[in-house]
C-alpha positions in Angstrom: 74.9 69.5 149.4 76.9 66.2 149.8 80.6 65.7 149.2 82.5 65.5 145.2 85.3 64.4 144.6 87.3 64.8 141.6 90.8 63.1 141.0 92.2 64.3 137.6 89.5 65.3 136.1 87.3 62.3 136.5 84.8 62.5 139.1 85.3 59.7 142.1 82.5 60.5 144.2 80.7 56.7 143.6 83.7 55.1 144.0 84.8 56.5 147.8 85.0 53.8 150.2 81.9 54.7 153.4 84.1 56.1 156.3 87.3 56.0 154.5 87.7 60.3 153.9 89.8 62.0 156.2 91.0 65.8 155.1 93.0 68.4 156.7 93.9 72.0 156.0 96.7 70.4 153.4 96.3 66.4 153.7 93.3 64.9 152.0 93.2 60.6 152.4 90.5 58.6 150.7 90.2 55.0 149.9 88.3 54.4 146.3 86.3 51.0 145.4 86.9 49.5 141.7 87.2 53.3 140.0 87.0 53.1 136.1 90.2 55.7 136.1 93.1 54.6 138.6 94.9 58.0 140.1 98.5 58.9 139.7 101.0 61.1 141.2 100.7 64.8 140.1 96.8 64.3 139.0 94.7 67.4 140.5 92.4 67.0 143.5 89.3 69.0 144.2 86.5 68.9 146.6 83.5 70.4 147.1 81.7 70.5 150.2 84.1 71.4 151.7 86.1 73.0 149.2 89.7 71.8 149.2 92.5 71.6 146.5 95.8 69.6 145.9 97.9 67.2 144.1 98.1 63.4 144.2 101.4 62.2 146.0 100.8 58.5 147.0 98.9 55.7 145.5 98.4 52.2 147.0 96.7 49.4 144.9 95.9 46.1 146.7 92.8 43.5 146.6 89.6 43.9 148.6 88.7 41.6 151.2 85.9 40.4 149.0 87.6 38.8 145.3 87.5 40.6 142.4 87.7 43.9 143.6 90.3 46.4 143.5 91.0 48.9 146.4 93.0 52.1 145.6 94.2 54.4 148.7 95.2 57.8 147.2 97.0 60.4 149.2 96.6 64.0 147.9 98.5 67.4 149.6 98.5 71.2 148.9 101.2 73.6 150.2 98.6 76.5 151.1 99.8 78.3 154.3 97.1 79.3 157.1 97.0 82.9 157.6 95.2 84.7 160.5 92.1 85.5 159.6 88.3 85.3 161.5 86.4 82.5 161.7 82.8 83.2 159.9 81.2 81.9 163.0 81.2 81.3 166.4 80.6 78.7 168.5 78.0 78.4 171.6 76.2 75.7 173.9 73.1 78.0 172.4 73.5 78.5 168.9 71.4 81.2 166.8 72.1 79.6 163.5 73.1 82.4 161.8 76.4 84.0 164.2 76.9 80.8 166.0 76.6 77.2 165.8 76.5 74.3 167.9 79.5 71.5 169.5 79.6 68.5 170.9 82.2 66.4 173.0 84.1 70.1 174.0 87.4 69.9 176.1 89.6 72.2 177.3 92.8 72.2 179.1 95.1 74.9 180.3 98.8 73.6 181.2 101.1 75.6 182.9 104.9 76.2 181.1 108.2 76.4 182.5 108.5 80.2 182.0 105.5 80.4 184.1 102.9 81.3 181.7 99.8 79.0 180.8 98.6 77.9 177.8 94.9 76.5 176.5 94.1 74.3 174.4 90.7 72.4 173.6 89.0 69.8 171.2 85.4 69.7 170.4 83.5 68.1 167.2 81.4 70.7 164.5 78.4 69.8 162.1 79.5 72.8 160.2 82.3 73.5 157.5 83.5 77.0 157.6 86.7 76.8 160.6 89.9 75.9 159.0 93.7 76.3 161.3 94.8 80.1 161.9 91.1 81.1 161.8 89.9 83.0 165.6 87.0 82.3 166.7 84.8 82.8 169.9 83.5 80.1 172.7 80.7 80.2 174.5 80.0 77.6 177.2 78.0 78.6 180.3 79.5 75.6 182.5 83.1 76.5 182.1 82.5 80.2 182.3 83.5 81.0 178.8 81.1 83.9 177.4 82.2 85.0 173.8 85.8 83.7 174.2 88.3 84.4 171.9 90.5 81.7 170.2 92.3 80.1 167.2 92.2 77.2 165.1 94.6 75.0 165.2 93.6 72.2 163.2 90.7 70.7 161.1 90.2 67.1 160.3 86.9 66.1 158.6 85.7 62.4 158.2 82.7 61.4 156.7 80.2 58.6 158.3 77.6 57.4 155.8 78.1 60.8 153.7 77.3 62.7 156.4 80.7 65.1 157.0 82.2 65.4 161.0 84.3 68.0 161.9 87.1 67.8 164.8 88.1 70.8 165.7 91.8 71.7 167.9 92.1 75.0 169.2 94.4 77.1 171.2 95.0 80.8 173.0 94.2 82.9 170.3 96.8 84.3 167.3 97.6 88.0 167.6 99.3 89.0 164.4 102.1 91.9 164.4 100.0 94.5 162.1 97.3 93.7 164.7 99.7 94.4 167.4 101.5 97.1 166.3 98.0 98.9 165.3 96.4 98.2 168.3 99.2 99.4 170.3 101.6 101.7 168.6 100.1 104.9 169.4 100.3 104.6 173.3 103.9 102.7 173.6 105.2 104.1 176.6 109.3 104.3 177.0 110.6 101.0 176.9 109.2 99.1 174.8 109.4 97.8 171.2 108.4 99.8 168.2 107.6 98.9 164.6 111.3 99.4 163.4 113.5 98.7 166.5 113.8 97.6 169.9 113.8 101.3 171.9 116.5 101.7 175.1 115.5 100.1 178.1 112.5 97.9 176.6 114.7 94.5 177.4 114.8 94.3 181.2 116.2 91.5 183.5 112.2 89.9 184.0 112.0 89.6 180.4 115.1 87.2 180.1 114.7 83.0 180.9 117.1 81.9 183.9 120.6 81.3 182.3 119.7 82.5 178.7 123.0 84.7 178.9 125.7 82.3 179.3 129.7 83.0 178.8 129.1 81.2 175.3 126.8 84.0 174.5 129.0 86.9 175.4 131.4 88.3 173.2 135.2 89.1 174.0 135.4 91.8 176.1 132.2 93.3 175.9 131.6 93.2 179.5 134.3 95.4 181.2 135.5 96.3 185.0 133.6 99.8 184.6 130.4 98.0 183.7 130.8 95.9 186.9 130.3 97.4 190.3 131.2 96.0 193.9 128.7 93.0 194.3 127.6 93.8 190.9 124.6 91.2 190.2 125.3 88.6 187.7 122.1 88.0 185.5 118.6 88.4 186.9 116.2 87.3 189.8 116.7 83.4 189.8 113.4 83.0 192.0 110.6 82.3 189.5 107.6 83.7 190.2 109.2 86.0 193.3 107.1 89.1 193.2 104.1 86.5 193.0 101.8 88.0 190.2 101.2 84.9 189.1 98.0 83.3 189.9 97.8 80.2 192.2 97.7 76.8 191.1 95.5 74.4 193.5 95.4 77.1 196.1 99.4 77.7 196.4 101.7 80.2 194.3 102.5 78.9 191.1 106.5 77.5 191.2 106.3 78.0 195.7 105.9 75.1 197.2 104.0 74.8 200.6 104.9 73.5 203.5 108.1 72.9 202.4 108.6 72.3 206.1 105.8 72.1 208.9 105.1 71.4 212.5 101.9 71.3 214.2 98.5 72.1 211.9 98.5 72.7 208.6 99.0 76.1 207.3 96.0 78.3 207.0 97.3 80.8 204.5 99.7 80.0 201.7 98.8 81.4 198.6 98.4 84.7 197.0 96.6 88.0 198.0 94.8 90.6 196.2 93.9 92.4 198.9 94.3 96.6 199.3 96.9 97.5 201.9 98.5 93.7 202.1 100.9 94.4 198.8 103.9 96.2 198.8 104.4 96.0 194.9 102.2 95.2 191.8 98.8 93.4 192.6 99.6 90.4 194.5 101.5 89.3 197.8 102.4 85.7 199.9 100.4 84.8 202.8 101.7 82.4 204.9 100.3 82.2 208.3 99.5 79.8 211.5 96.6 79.5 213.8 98.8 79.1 216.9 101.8 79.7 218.5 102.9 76.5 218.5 102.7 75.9 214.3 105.1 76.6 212.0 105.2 76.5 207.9 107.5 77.4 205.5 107.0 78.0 201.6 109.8 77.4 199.5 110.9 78.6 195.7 111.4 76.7 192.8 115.1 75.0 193.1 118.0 77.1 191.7 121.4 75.4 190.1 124.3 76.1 192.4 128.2 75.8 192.4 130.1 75.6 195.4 131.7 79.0 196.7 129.3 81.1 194.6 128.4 84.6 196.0 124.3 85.1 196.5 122.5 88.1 197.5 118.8 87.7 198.9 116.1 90.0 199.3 112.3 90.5 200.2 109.6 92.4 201.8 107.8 91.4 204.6 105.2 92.4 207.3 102.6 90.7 209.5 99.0 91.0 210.1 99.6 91.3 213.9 102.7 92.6 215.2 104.7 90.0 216.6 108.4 89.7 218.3 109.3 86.8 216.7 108.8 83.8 214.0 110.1 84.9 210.5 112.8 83.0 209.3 114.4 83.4 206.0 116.5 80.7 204.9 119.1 79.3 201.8 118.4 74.8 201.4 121.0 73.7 199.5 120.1 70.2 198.4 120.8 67.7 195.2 121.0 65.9 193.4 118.1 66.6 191.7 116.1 69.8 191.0 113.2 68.5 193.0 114.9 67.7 196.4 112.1 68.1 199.5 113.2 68.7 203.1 113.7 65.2 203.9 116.6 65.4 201.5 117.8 69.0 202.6 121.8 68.8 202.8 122.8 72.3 204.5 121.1 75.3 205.1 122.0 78.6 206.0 120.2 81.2 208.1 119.8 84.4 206.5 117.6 85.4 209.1 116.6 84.0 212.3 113.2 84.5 214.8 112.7 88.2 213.8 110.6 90.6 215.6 107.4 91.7 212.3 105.5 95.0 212.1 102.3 95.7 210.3 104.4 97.8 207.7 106.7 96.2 205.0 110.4 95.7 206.2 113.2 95.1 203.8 115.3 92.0 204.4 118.4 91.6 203.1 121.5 89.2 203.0 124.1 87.5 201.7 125.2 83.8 201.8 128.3 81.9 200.4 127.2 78.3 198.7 129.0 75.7 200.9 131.3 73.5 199.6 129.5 70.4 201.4 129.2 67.3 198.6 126.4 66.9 196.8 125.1 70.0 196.7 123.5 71.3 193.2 120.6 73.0 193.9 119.3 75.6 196.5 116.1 76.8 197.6 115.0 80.2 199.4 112.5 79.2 201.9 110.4 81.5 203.9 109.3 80.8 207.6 106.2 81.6 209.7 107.7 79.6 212.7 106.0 79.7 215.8 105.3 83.1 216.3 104.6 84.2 219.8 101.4 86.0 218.6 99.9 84.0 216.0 99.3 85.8 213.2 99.8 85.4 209.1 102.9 86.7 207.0 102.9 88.9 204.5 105.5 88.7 201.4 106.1 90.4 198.3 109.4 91.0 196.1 111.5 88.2 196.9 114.7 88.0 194.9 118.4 86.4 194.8 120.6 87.3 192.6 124.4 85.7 191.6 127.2 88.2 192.6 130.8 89.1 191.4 132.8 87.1 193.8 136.2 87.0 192.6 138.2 88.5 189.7 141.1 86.2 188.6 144.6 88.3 186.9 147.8 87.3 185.7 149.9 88.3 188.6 147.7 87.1 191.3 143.8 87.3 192.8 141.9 89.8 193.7 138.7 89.0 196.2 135.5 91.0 196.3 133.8 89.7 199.5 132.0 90.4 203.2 135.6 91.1 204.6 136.2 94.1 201.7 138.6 94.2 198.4 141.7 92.0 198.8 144.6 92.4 196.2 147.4 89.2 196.2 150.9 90.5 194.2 149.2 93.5 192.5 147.9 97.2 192.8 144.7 98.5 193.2 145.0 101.8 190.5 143.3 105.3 190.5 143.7 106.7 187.9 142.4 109.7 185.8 143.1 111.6 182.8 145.8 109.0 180.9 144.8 106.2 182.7 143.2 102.8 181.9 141.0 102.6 184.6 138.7 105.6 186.0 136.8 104.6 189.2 133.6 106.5 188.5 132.0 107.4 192.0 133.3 106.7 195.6 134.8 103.5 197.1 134.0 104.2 200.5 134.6 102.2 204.3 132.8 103.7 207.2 134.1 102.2 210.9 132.6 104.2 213.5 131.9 108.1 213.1 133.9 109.9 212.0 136.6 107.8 211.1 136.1 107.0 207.3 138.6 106.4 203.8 137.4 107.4 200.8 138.7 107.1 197.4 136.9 109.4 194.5 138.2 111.5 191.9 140.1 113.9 194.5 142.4 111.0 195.8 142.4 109.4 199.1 141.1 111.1 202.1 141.3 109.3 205.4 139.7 111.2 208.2 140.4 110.0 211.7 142.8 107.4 210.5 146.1 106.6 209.5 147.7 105.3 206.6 150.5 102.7 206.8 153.4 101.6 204.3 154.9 98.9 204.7 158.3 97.7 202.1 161.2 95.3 203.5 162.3 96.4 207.0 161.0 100.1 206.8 157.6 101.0 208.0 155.9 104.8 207.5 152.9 105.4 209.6 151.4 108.8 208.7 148.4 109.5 211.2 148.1 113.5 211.4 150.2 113.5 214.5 153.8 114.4 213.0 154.9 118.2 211.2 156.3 118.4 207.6 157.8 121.4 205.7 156.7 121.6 202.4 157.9 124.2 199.5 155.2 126.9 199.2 156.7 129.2 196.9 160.4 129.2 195.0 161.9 131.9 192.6 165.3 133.8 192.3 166.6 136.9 192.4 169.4 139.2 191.6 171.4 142.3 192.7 174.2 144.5 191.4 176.5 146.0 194.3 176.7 149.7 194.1 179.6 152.0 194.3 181.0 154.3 196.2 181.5 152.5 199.4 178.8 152.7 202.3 175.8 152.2 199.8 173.5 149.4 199.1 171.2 147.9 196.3 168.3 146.3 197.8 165.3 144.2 196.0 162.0 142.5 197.0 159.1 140.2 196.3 155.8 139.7 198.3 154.5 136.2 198.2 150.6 137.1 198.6 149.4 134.4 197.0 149.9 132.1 200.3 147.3 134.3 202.2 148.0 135.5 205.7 151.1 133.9 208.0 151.1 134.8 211.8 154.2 134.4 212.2 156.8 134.7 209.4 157.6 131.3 207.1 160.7 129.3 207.2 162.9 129.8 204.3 166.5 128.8 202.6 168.3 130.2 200.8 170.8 129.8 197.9 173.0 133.2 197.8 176.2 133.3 195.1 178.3 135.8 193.1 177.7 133.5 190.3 174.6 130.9 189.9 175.3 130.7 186.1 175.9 126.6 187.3 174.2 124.6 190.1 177.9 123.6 191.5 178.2 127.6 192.5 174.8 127.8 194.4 174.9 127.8 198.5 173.0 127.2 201.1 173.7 130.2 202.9 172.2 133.7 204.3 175.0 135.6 203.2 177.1 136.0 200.6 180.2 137.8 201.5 183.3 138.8 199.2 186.8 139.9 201.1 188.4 143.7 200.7 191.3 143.0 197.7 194.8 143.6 199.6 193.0 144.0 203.0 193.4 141.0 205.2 190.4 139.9 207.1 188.3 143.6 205.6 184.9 143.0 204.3 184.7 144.1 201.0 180.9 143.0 199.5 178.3 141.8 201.6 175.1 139.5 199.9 172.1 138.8 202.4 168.4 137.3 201.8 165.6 137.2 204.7 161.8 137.1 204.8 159.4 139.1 207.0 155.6 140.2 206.8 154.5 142.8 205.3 151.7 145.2 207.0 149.2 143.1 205.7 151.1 139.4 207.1 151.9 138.9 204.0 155.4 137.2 203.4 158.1 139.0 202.0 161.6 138.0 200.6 164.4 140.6 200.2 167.9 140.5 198.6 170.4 142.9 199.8 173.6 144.2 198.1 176.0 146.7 200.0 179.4 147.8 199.2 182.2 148.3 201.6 184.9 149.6 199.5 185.8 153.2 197.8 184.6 151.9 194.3 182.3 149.6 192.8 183.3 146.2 190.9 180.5 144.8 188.9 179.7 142.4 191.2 176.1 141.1 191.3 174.6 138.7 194.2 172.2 136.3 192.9 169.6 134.4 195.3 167.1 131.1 194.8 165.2 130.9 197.9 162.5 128.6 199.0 159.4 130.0 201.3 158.3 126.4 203.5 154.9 126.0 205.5 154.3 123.6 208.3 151.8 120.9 207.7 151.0 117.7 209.6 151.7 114.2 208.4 
C-alpha cells in the first residue's frame, strides 16, 4: 500500500511534492503543490504507511518556480517517547522474508571513549517499515562477523523517491532496560553490588570511579578525618588507565599504553596484550614487551597523568620474564608538559624507580616511591616500563601496574607536620596518644624497625623502646634514659598504728605482709614516717624511731617507736611497728607509722 497523508482532516496525498517527504520518530516535513485546503498550526497529521501521528507547528507559503502555483512546506511533530521494546524483525545479508529482511549501504564503526570503553554505532538503508528508535534488533553480516547481533535503534528517517518509501536506519550498542537488568540479574548478585532498592556496602570500589571525579569541591567539611587516613594513605584511585590491561588492544598495542615510547635498535617484537595460561598474574590479560637481542631496548608508556610539583606518588607492578635474565627491566616516572600528549623527545625529567634489574620466570612485585620535581614546566607524568637490553634476550611480562597520590603533608595551626621517606616530622607541636578521653586514638601500631632487635613501638600499651634509648631534651637540661641507670620506685604505701603498753619492760608490736609484690631475695628498701602524732603532715618524720624521754629523768628513755621490714618464710616482705615502754606505768601514748616499701628498676 502506498503512502496517505492527511493534514486536518483533508486528505493531501495528490498534492505532496515527488521527493519532498522526510519523517522521523516525532518530525514529519513535506512540501505540498497547489492543495485546495492550506494547513495551519494545531491541524492533526496522520499517515498511513507508515503509520505516524502529530500536530502542525510550521507553515511556509511561497511561489513555485513555475507561475501560478503555490508551494506550501508544512512542518508537523508529536511528543511520543521511544520506549525499549523489540524490533519485529531482523536484519541479514540473507533475508528469509518472514524473521529477517534485507540492507543495503551498511556501516559500522566502533570508537573508543575516554573511560576506556568502546562504543558502536552503524548506518544502513531498509525497504521495510517496522524499525522505529529504542527498538533492538539483531545483525547478521557474514563479512564483518556479525551472526545474530544484538542492537538498538537509534533513529529512523524515511524519504520517499517516486512514491516508493526508503528507510535510513542509525543504530547503536544495544539498550538494556533496568527491569531487564535487575530480572536478569537479581537473583545471583553477589556481595557488592547494586540491588533494586539500594547501593549494598562495598559495591562502589576505586576502578569504578573516573580519574579526579572526587575533588575537594566534592567533599564535605570534615567528612574525611585523621583516623580515616593512614601513613602514606592513597589519595583517590589507580591514575594508570588501563593498568591491569584487560582491555583489548587497539592496532596491536594496549589500549591507552603507548609503544615504544622509547627505543633503540629493532623494533619491538611484543607489545601488546596476552591471553595466555601461566603468563598472567591477575584477571585474564598481561603486557608483553620483549626484544630479539641483547642489544634492543623498548619501553611502553601509560596514558599521561596531571601532576603538581612536590606531590608524593606510590608505584607498583608485577613483573616476570620468559627467560630468566640478570638484567634489563627498568621502571621509570617521565615528567613532561605542557601538554597531555608529550613524547620522549619532549621528556623534561625522569626518575628511576628501578634500574637494570635481575627477572625470574615467576611474578615479582615492584614497588616505589617518587617525589614530583619541582623542575619548570612540568604538568604531566608518565610510568614507563623498560625491556632494555637484556643480557639474555627475552620478552617481559606485566600485569597490575598502579600509582597512586599519597598523603604527603598535613598543614596545622601551630606549625607542619611531614609524612615522608625520612619518617613523621612534627614543627612547634606534639604528636598525642591518647586513649579513653582523648581526641585522637591511634588504632594499631606505629612502628620503626633499625636493625634487630632494636625497635620503638607505639600502640595502645604506650611506648616500648627495646634496645634503645629515649632522649629529652628542654632548655639546657638533657635526660637520656637507656636501661643502663637504677630507680626506686614506691611499690606499696599504708600506715600504721600502736598504743604503748604499761607496766614498764613490755611492748605492743604490729605487722603487715606485702605479698602482693611476689617474692624479693633480698629484703626491699623502705622509709619511714614514725610520730606520736600524725593527726597533721607537719608532725610526720622521716625517721626509724620514734623515741619519747623518761619525765623528770634526764637523758632516761622513756617510750621507744621503731618500724623495719624483713621477709617472711615464704620472701615475702614484711613491715612491723613496734611499741615498748620503759617506765613503771603506761601513758596513752600511741606511735603511728606511714612507710613506703621501694623496688629497684632500671631507667
Amino acid at each position: 500500500m502506498a503512502l496517505t497523508v492527511t493534514i486536518g482532516g483533508v486528505s493531501q496525498t495528490a498534492k505532496v511534492l515527488e521527493g519532498s517527504g522526510s519523517l522521523k520518530f516525532n518530525t514529519y516535513d513535506v512540501t505540498l503543490v497547489d492543495p485546495a485546503t492550506v494547513p495551519v498550526n494545531g491541524n492533526a497529521v496522520a499517515l498511513t504507511n507508515p503509520t505516524w501521528s502529530g500536530t502542525v507547528t510550521s507553515v511556509t507559503r511561497y511561489p513555485g518556480p513555475r507561475p501560478g502555483h503555490k508551494y506550501v512546506t508544512v512542518t508537523a511533530t508529536n511528543t511520543d517517547v521511544a520506549g525499549a521494546s523489540a524490533g519485529p524483525f531482523g536484519l541479514s545479508d540473507t533475508p528469509n522474508g518472514s524473521t529477517t529482511r534485507g540492507y543495503k549501504d551498511l556501516r559500522v564503526t566502533v570508537s573508543a571513549n575516554l573511560d576506556a570503553s568502546t562504543t558502536t554505532t552503524g548506518t544502513c538503508t531498509l525497504y521495510t517499515t517496522g524499525l522505529w528508535p529504542a527498538m533492538t534488533f539483531t545483525l547478521t553480516n557474514a563479512d564483518l562477523g556479525y551472526a545474530a547481533q544484538s542492537f538498538s535503534v537509534t533513529g529512523m528517517t524515511v524519504t520517499w523517491t517516486k512514491g516508493v518509501p526508503f528507510y535510513a536506519l542509525t543504530f547503536g550498542d544495544p539498550i538494556v532496560t533496568m527491569s531487564v537488568w535487575m530480572a536478569d540479574t537479581v537473583t545471583t548478585m553477589p556481595d557488592g553490588s547494586i540491588s533494586g532498592t539500594k547501593i549494598t556496602d562495598g559495591s562502589v570500589t576505586t576502578p569504578k570511579l573516573a580519574a579526579n571525579s572526587v575533588t575537594a569541591d566534592k567533599i564535605t567539611g570534615g567528612t574525611i578525618t585523621g583516623d580515616k587516613l593512614t601513613t602514606g594513605a592513597k589519595v583517590g584511585l589507580n591514575e594508570i588507565v588501563n593498568g591491569d590491561f584487560e582491555d583489548a588492544d587497539v592496532g596491536g598495542v594496549a589500549l591507552n599504553w603507548i609503544s615504544d615510547f622509547q627505543s633503540e635498535g629493532a623494533q619491538a617484537s611484543w607489545a601488546n596484550t596476552t591471553v595466555t595460561a601461566g603468563h598472567i598474574k591477575h584477571g585474564t590479560r598481561a603486557y608483553e614487551l620483549g626484544v630479539g637481542s641483547s642489544t634492543d631496548g623498548t619501553t611502553t608508556a601509560s596514558r599521561a597523568i596531571p601532576v603538581t610539583a612536590g606531590e608524593r606518588w606510590y608505584f607498583s607492578v608485577w613483573a616476570r620474564a620468559h627467560a630468566a635474565t640478570a638484567d634489563g627491566f627498568y621502571m621509570s616516572a617521565h615528567f613532561g608538559g605542557p601538554t597531555e600528549d608529550f613524547d620522549f623527545a619532549h621528556l623534561i625529567e625522569a626518575v628511576n624507580i628501578y634500574t637494570d634489574v635481575a627477572l625470574g620466570t615467576t611474578y615479582t612485585h615492584f614497588q616505589g616511591y617518587v617525589t614530583v620535581p619541582a623542575t619548570g614546566g612540568i604538568s604531566w607524568m608518565r610510568v614507563v616500563l623498560y625491556c632494555w637490553k637484556p643480557s639474555t634476550p627475552t620478552i617481559f611480562d606485566f600485569d597490575d601496574c598502579v600509582a597512586y597520590r599519597l598523603v604527603g603533608g598535613l598543614l596545622n595551626n601551630d606549625g607542619n607536620v611531614t609524612i615522608d621517606a625520612s619518617g613523621i616530622t612534627v614543627t612547634n607541636g606534639k604528636l598525642t596518644v591518647s586513649n579513653a578521653g582523648g581526641s585522637t586514638i591511634v588504632d594499631g601500631d606505629i612502628q620503626k624497625v633499625d636493625n634487630a632487635p632494636s625497635e620503638v613501638v607505639i600502640d595502645s600499651t604506650g611506648l616500648n623502646v627495646t634496645e634503645g634509648a629515649i632522649t629529652v631534651t628542654n632548655a639546657g637540661a638533657t635526660v637520656i634514659i637507656d636501661g643502663t641507670s637504677d630507680m626506686f620506685k614506691i611499690a606499696a604505701t599504708g600506715t600504721m598504728t600502736r598504743g604503748y603498753p604499761g607496766p614498764a619492760g613490755n611492748s605492743n608490736s604490729t605487722s603487715t605482709t606485702l605479698s602482693g609484690l611476689g617474692a624479693f631475695a633480698v629484703p626491699p628498701a623502705m622509709i619511714s614516717l614514725l610520730t606520736g602524732d600524725n593527726s597533721t603532715v607537719q608532725n610526720q618524720r622521716h625517721s626509724d624511731y620514734d623515741i619519747y624521754m623518761q619525765p623528770g629523768a634526764a637523758g632516761t628513755v622513756g617510750y621507744w617507736g621503731e618500724c623495719y621490714i624483713l621477709l617472711d618464710g615464704s620472701n615475702f616482705a614484711k613491715v612491723w611497728l613496734i611499741a615498748a615502754n620503759f617506765v613503771s606505768s603506761g601513758s596513752g601514748l600511741t606511735v603511728a607509722v606511714r612507710y613506703y616499701c621501694l623496688t629497684e628498676v632500671a631507667i
